[in-house]
C-alpha positions in Angstrom: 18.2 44.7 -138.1 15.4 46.9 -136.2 18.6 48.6 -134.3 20.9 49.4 -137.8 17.7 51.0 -139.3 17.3 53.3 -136.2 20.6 53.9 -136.2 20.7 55.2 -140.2 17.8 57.6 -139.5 19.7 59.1 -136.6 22.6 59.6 -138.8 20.2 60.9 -141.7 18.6 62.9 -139.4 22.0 64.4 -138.2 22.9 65.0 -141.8 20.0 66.9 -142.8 19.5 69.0 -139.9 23.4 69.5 -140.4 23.1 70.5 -143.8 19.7 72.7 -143.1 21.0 74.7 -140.6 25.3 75.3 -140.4 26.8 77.0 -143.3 30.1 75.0 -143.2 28.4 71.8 -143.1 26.4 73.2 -146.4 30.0 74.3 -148.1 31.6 71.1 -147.7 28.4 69.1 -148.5 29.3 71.0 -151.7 32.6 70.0 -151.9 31.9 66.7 -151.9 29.1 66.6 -154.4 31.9 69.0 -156.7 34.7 66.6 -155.4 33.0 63.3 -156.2 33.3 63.8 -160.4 36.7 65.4 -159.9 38.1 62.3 -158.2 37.1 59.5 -161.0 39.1 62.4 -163.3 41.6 63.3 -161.5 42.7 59.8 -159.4 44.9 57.9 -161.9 43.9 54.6 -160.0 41.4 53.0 -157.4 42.9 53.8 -154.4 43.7 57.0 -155.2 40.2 58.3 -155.7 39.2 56.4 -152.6 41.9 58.1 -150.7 40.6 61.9 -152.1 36.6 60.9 -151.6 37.5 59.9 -148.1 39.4 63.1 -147.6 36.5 65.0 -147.8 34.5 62.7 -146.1 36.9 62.9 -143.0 36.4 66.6 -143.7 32.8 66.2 -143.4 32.8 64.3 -140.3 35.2 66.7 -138.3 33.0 69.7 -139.0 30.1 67.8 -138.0 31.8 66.8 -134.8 32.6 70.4 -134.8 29.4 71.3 -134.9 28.4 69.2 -132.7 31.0 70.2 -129.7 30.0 73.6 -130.1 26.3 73.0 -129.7 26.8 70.9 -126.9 28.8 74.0 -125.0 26.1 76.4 -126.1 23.5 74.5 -124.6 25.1 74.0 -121.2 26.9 77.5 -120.9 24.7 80.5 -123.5 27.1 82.8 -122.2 31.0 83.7 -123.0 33.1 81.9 -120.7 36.9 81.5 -121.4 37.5 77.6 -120.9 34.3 76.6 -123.2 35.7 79.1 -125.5 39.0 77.1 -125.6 37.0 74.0 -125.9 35.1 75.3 -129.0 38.4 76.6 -130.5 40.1 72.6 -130.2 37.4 71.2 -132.1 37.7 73.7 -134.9 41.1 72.9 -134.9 40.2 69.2 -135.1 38.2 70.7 -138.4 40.9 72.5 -139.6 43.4 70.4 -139.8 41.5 67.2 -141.6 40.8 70.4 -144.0 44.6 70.0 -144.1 44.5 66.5 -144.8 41.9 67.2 -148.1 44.0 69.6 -148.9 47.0 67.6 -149.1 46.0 64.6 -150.5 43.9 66.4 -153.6 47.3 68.1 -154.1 49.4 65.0 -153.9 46.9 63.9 -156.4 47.0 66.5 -158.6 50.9 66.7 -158.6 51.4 62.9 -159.3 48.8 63.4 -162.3 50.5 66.5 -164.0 54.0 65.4 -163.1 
């Protein structure tokens, strides 16, 4: 029990530092507290508003892995060099594109409850 309590503080620690100091994590943060109301409206059943809170919660976790990667790479290497560069540039893709996801399952959403 001792070990999952440690664990939740390094996470909570994580999230707050996260959400203190890197604007991206802050604007998603936001779109989840904005997203959270929006689901119970806008998913027509259970699963549904599971599947667009875990969207953004996917979304959430990529940038913070992100952010993580590119903290990482600035600790061991301040300077510019070309191959962390690339490095830095696959994790934001990582970010990107389960922005993508969100993206496409809030739509899917939205399109099955107008249509």
């Amino acid at each position: 029990m001792r070990a999952l309590l440690i664990a939740f503080l390094n996470s909570w620690r994580g999230l707050v530092h996260g959400a203190r100091t890197e604007r991206a994590v802050r604007l998603e943060l936001a779109l989840l507290l904005l997203g959270l109301p929006l689901a119970m409206v806008l998913g027509a059943t259970l699963w549904v508003r599971v599947a667009l809170l875990a969207s953004l919660l996917l979304m959430l976790a990529a940038e913070f892995l992100n952010t993580a990667v590119e903290k990482l790479c600035d600790h061991l290497h301040p300077g510019h060099h070309p191959k962390i560069g690339i490095v830095k540039d696959l994790a934001s893709a990582g970010a990107f594109l389960a922005q993508g996801i969100a993206a496409l399952i809030w739509l899917a959403a939205l399109v099955e409850r107008t249509g």
